[in-house]
N, C-alpha and C positions, 0 to 999 in steps of 0.2 A: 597569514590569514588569522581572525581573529577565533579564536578556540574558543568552544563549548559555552556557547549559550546556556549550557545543561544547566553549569555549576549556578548563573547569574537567575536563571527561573526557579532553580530550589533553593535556593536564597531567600523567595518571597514565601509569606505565611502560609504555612500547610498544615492540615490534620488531618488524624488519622478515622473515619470511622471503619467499625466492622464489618466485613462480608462472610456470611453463612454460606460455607462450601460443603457437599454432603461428599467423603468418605467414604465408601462402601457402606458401613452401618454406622458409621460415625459420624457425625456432623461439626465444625470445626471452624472457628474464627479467625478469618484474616485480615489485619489491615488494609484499606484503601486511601491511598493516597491523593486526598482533598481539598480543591484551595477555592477560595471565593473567589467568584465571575469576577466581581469589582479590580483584584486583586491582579488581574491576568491581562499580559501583553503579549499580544502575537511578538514573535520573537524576529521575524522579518521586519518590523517596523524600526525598531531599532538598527538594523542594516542599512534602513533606506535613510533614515535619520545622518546614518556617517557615512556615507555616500557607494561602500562595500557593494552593498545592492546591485551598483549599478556597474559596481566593476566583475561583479560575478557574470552579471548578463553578458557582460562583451567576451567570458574569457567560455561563458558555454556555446554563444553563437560562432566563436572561432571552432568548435568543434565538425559543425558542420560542414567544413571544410574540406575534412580526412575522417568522416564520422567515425566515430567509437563508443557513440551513447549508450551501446549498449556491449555485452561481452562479442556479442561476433563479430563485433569492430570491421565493417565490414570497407572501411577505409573508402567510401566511395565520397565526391564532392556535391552535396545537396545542395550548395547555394547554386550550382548550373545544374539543378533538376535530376541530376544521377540519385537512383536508387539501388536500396540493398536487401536485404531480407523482409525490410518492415515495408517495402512498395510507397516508403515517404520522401518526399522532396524536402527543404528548410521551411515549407509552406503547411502550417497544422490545418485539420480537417476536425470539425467537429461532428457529433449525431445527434447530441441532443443534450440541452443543460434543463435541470429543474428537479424540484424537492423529491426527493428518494428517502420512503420510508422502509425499505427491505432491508437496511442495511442493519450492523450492530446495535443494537439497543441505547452504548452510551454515544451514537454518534447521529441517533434519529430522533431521540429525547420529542418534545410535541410538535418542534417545524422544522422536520426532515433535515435530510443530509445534502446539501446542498451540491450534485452531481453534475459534470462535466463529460460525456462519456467522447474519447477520442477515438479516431477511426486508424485502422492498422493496429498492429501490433509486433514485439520483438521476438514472439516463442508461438505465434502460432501453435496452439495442441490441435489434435484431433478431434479432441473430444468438448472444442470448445461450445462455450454455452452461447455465445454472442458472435457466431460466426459470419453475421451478415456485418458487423460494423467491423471486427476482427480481422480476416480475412479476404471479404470481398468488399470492406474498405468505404461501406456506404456513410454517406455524410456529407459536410459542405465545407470550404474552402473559409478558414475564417483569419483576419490579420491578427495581431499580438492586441492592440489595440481593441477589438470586439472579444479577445478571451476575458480580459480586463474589465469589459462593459458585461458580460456572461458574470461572474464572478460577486461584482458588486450589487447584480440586477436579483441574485439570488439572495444573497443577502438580505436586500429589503423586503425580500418575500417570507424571510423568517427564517433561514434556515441555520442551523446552528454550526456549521463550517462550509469550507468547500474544499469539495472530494473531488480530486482530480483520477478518472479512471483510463486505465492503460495512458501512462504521460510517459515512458522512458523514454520514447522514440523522440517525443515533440517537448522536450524539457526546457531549452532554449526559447522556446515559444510562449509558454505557460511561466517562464519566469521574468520574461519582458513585460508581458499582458498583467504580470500582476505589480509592475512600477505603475500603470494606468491604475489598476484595481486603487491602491493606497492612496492616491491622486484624488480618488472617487467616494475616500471615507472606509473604504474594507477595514475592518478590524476583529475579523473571526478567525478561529484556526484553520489552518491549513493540511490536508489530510493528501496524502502520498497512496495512493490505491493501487498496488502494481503484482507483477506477477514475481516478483522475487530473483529476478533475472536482470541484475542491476551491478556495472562494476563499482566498485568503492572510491575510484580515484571521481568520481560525477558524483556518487554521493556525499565527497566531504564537498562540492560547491554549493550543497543543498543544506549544508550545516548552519543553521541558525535564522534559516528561511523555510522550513516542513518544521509543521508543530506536531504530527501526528502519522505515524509510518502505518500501515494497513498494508503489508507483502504479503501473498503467497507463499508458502513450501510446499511446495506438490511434488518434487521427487526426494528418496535419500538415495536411489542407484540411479547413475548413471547413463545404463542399458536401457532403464526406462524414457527415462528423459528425450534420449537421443531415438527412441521408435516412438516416443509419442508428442515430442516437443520441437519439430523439424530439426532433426541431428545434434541439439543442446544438450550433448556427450555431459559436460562439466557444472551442468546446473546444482548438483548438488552443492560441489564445494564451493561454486561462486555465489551460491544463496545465502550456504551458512554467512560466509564472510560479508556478504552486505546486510542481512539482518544483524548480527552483532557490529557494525557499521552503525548503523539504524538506529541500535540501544545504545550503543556510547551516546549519541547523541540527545535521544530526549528521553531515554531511561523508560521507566516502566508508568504504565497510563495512569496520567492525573484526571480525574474528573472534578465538575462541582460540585456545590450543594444541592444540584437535586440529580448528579449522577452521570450530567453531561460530559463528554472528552472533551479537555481540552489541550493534552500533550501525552505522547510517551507513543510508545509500541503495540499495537495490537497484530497478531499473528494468524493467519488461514489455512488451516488443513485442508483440503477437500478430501474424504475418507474415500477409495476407487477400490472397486472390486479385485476379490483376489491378494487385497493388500499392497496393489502396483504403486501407490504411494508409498508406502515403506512406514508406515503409523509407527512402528513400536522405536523404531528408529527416530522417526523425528521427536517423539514428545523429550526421549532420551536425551536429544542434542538440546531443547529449549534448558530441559531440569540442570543441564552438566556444565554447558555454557554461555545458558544468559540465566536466569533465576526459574524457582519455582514459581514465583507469583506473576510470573510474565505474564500477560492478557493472551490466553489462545482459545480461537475458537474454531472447534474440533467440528467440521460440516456434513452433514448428512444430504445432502440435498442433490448428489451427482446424479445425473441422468444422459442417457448416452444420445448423444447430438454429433450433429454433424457427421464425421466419419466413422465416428465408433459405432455406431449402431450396426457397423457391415465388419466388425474386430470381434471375434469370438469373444475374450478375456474382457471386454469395456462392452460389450452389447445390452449389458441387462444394469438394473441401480442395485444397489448396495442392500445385502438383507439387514434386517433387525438385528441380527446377531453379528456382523460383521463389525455393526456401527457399536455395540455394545463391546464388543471386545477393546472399540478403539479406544473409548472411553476408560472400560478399564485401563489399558495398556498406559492412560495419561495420569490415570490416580497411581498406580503404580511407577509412575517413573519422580510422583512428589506432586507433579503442577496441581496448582489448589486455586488457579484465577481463571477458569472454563467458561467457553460460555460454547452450550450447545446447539449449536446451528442446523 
């Protein structure tokens, strides 16, 4: 397999300008890593270029065989309609595609983030926000072919990538549809929008094809994980390791000249009451083992949906001080690349 893309995109011309990060009482300049729009090739297209592309596709669609897309490798055969945790067939279901301005700042720039949202999911929480497409799985039946025609349609509507959200389950699906997309003229990044719940041996197929990682880390125990992520006991440690998975590959976020992503890492907290996420733990793990200037954005926005509203410890949002402590906890452990959700 041909290695790191990484090295071959920081090769091309990059600057640095400044970002003012505030410090407690300090305020403080850190480089951003910046290259020109002109400058910038989705790194999939070179795949497809040497024909790699298409041997990735055949070697993720055999997965569906004996699935293991994701850690609960739940070995069942989807191409004869058996399902497993995620209730999906080898057949993706989509909810809805079209410009999404909620998202991070440098990935919504003035024509939205070009959103795919897929139906099912590998981790199922509780306290999900989108539990009607998650969980009970509403959406429509779509070929590889129509993800492709989704993908390129967005595009010409302006959008400045495409954000594939919740794909673990349907990756083989979204990586076919996007040999059509290139077909079709696509030529914007590519953004990975997942819950962090992702084994590594699937995400080196995704190496030099995902221009842009967007995971999740919502637990550092365990205990939590497993009461509030349908029994995913081992999320913690299988998150670190595909996030630093994630970074080896396209490193920490490039933007352009006016700000936009167009590769590297951005990282999701969601802050949960009580600290059930583990905050001081995780910013620790971004500062000690991927960089202090990692993209993370530290989220305040939890609100109890779904089941949690009837779980004493997740029934209520996060106070003022809770969110502030996290914050601290992230200036304190170094990260100086925040962005407050």
């Amino acid at each position: 397999m041909h290695d790191p893309t990484r090295r071959e995109f920081m090769g091309a011309t990059l600057v640095s300008v400044p970002l003012m990060q505030s410090c407690g009482d300090r305020v403080t300049a850190s480089p951003i890593p910046t290259m020109r729009r002109k400058d910038f090739e989705p790194a999939y297209l070179r795949l497809e270029r040497s024909g790699e592309l298409e041997r990735r596709v055949r070697e993720l669609q055999a997965i569906y065989r004996s699935c293991r897309l994701c850690p609960r490798r739940c070995g069942v055969d989807r191409t004869k309609g058996q399902t497993g945790v995620c209730s999906s067939t080898s057949r993706a279901k989509v909810f809805s595609a079209h410009p999404h301005f909620g998202e991070e700042r440098p990935l919504v720039g003035r024509g939205g983030s070009g959103t795919i949202f897929f139906s099912n999911c590998n981790l199922l929480c509780v306290f999900c926000q989108n539990w009607e497409i998650n969980h009970r799985g509403d959406g429509s039946y779509v070929s590889d072919d129509q993800i492709g025609r989704l993908m390129t349609d967005l595009q010409e509507l302006g959008c400045h990538n495409i954000n594939f959200v919740t794909p673990t389950h349907v990756v083989p699906n979204i990586i076919s549809g996007l040999r059509t997309a290139i077909r079709r003229g696509l030529k914007i990044p590519l953004v990975y929008n997942c819950g962090g719940y992702e084994p590594v041996e699937v995400l080196r197929l995704l190496d030099g094809i995902i221009d842009i990682y967007l995971p999740d880390y919502k637990y550092t125990d365990g205990a939590m994980a497993a009461k509030y992520s349908s029994g995913a006991e081992d999320y913690p440690e299988v998150a670190a390791a595909a996030i630093q998975e994630m970074h080896r590959q396209v490193g920490e976020l490039v933007v352009d000249e006016n700000g936009i992503a167009l590769r590297g890492l951005m990282i999701r907290h969601l802050v949960l009451p009580n600290n059930i996420a583990g905050t001081d733990k995780f910013v620790k793990f971004v500062a000690e083992k991927l960089t202090p200037t990692t993209y993370v954005n530290i989220m305040a926005q939890y609100r109890p949906e779904y089941k949690a509203r009837n779980i004493p410890e997740l029934s209520r949002r996060i106070t003022s001080a809770e969110y502030q402590q996290a914050v601290r906890w992230a200036r304190e452990a170094g990260l100086t690349r925040l962005d407050r959700g």
